[in-house]
Backbone as a ProteinNet text record, in pm:
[ID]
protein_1_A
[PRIMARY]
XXXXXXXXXXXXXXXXXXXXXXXXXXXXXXXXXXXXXXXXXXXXXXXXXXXXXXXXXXXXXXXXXXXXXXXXXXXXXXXXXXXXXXXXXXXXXXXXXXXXXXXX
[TERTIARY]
-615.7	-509.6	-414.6	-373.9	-277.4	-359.3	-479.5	-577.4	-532.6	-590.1	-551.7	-396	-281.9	-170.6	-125.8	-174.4	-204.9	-235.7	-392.1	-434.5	-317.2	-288.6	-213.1	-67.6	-14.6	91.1	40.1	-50.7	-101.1	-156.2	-219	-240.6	-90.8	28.2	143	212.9	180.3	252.6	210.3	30.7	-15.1	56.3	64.8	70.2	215.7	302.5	415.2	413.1	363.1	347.3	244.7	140.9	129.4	239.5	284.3	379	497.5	527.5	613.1	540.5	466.8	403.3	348.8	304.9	276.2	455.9	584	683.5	709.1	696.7	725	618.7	532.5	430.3	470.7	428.1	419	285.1	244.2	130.2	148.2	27.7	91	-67.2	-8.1	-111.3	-50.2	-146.3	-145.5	-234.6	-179.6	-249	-259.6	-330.2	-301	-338.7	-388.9	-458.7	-393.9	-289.5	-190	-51.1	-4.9	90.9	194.9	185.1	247.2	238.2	326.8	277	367.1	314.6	417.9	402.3	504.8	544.6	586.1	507.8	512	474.3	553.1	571.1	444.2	444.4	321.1	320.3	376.9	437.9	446	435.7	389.9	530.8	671.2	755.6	792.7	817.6	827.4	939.5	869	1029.7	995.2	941.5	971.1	849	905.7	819.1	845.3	752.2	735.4	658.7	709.5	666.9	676.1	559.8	568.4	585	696.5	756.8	684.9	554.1	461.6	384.5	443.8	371.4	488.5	603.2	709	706.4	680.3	675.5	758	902.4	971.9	866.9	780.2	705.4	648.9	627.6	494.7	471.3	628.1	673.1	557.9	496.4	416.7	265.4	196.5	143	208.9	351.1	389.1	406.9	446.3	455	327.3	237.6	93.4	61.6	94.1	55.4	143.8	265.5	382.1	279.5	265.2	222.3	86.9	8.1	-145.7	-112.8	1.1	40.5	68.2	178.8	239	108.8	28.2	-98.3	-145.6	-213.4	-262.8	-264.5	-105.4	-16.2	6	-1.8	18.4	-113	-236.2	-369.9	-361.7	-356.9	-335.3	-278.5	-159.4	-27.1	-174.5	-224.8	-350.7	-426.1	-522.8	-581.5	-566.7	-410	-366.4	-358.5	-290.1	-262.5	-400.1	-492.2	-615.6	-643.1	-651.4	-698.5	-648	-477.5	-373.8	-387.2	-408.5	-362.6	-504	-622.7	-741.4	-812	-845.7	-852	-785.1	-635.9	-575.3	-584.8	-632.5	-633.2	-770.4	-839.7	-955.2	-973	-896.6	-868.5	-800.2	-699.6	-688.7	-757	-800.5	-857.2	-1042.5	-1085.4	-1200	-1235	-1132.6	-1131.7	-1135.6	-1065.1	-1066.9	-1012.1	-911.8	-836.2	-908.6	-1036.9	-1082.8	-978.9	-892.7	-822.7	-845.6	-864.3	-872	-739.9	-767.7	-645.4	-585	-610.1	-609.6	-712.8
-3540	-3473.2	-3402.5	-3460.2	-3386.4	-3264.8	-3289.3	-3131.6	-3067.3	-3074	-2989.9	-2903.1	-2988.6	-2942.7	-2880	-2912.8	-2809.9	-2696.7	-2706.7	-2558.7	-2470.7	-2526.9	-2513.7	-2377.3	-2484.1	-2434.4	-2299.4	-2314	-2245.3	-2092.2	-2101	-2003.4	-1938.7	-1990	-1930.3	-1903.7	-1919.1	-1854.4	-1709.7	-1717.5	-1593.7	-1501.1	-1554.4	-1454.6	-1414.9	-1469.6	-1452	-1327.7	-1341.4	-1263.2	-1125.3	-1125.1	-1053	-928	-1020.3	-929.5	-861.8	-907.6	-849	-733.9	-758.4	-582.1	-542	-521	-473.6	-327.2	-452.5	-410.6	-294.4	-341	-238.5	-140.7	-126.1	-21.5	81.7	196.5	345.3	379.8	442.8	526.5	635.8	765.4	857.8	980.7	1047	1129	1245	1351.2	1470.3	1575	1669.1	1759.9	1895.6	1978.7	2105.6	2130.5	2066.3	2052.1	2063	1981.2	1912.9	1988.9	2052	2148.7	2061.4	1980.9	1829.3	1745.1	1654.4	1502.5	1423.1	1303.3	1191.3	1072.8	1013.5	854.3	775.2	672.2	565	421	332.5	204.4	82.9	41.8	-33	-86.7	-108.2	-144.2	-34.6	80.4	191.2	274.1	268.8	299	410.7	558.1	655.5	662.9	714.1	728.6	827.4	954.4	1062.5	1150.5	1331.2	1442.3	1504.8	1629.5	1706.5	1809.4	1921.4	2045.1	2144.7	2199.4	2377.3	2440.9	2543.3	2620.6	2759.1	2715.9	2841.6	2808.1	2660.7	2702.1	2675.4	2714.3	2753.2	2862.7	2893.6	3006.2	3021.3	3046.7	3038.9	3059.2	3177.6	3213	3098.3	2996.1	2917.1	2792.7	2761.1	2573.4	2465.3	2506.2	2419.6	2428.4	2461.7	2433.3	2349.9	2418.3	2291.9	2125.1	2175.9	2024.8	1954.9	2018.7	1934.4	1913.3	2006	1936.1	1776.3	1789.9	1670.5	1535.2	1590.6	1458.1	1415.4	1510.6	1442	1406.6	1462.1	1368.5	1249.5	1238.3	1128.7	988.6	1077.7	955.9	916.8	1038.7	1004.5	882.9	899.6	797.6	706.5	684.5	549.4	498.7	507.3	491.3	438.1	520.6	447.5	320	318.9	224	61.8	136.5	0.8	-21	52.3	31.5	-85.1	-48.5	-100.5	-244.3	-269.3	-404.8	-487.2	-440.5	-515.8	-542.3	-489.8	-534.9	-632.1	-635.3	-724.2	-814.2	-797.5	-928.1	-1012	-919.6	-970.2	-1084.1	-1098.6	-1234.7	-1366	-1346.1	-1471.4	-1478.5	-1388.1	-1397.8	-1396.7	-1373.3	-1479	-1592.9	-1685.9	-1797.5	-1893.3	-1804.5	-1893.9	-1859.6	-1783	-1739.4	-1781.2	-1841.4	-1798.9	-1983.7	-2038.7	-2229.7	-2248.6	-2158	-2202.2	-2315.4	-2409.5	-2489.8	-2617.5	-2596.4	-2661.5	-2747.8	-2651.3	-2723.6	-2589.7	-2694.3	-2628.8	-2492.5	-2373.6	-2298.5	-2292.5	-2257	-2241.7	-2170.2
-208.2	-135.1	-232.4	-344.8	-429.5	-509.1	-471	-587.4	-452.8	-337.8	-214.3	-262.3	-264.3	-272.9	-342.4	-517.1	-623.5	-590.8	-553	-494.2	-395.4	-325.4	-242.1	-264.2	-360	-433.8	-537.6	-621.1	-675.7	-637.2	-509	-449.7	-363.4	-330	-308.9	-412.1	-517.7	-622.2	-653.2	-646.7	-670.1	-558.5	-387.7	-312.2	-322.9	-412.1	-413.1	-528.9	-614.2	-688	-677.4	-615.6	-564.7	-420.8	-364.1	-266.9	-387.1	-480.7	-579.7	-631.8	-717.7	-757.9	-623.5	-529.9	-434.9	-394.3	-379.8	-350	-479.7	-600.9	-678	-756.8	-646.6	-748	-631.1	-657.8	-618.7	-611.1	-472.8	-513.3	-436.2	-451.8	-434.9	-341.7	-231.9	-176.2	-178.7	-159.7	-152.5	-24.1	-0.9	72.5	58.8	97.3	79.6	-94.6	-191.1	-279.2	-386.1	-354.1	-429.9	-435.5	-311.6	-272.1	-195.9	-164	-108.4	-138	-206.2	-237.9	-215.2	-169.7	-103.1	-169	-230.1	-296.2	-201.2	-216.8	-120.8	-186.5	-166.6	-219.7	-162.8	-239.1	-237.8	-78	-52.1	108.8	242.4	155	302.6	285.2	222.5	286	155.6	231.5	169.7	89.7	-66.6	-167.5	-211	-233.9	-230.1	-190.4	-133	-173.4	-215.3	-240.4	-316.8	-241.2	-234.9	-135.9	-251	-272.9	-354.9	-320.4	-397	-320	-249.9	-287.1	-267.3	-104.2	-39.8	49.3	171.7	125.9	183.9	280.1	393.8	482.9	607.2	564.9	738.8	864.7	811.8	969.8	987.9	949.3	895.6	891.6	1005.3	919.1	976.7	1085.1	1172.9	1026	954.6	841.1	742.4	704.7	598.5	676.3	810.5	874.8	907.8	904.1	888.8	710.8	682.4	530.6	471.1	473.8	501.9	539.9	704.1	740.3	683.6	634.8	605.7	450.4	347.6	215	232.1	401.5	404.4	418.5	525.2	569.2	440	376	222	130.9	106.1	64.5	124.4	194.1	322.6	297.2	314.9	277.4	186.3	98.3	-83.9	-94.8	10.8	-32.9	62.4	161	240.1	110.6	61.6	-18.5	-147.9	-200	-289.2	-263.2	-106.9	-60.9	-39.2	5.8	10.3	-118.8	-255.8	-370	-408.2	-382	-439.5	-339.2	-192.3	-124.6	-124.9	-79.4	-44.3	-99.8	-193.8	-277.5	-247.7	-225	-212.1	-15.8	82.8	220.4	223.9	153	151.9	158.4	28.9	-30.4	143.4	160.9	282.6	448.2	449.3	583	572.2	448.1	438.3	417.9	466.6	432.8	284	226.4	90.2	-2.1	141.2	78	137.5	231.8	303.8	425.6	430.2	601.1	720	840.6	954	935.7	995.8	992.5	846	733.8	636.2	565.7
[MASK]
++++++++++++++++++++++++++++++++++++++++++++++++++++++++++++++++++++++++++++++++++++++++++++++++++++++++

């Protein structure tokens, strides 16, 4: 029972640490072939863009507003991606009976 609890503990340290770089990494999408790009925190939540000024078109905003949103998805993607590498292993560990308890 106390190796159980070890493990236990052990594996919430990782996921603790994992949700930390998760919170502070950045990743980053683009659209329009690299004319938009959106920063987004390991967590999904947008910290910056970046629009060129070349595809700036008053007549035109309904294009830059699809480009926006498909950087933003981009990046949002990335930011899933990232979390499955970092989380997946340890939600394995417990979803997969790794600690050998029911619901664990």
């Amino acid at each position: 029972m106390q190796a159980i609890l070890a493990q236990a503990q052990k594996m919430q340290e990782q996921l603790l640490s994992a949700q930390q770089e998760l919170a502070d990494a950045e990743v980053t999408g683009t659209a329009g072939g690299g004319l938009v790009t959106a920063t987004v925190s390991g967590a999904g939540e947008l910290k910056a863009l970046v629009i060129d000024p070349k595809v700036v078109d008053p007549e035109d905003t309904e294009t830059l507003a699809d480009l926006v949103v498909a950087a933003v998805r981009d990046a949002g993607n990335n930011a899933q991606r990232l979390a499955e590498e970092k989380m997946g292993p340890l939600a394995g560990g417990l979803g997969g009976g790794g600690l050998g308890l029911p619901g664990l």
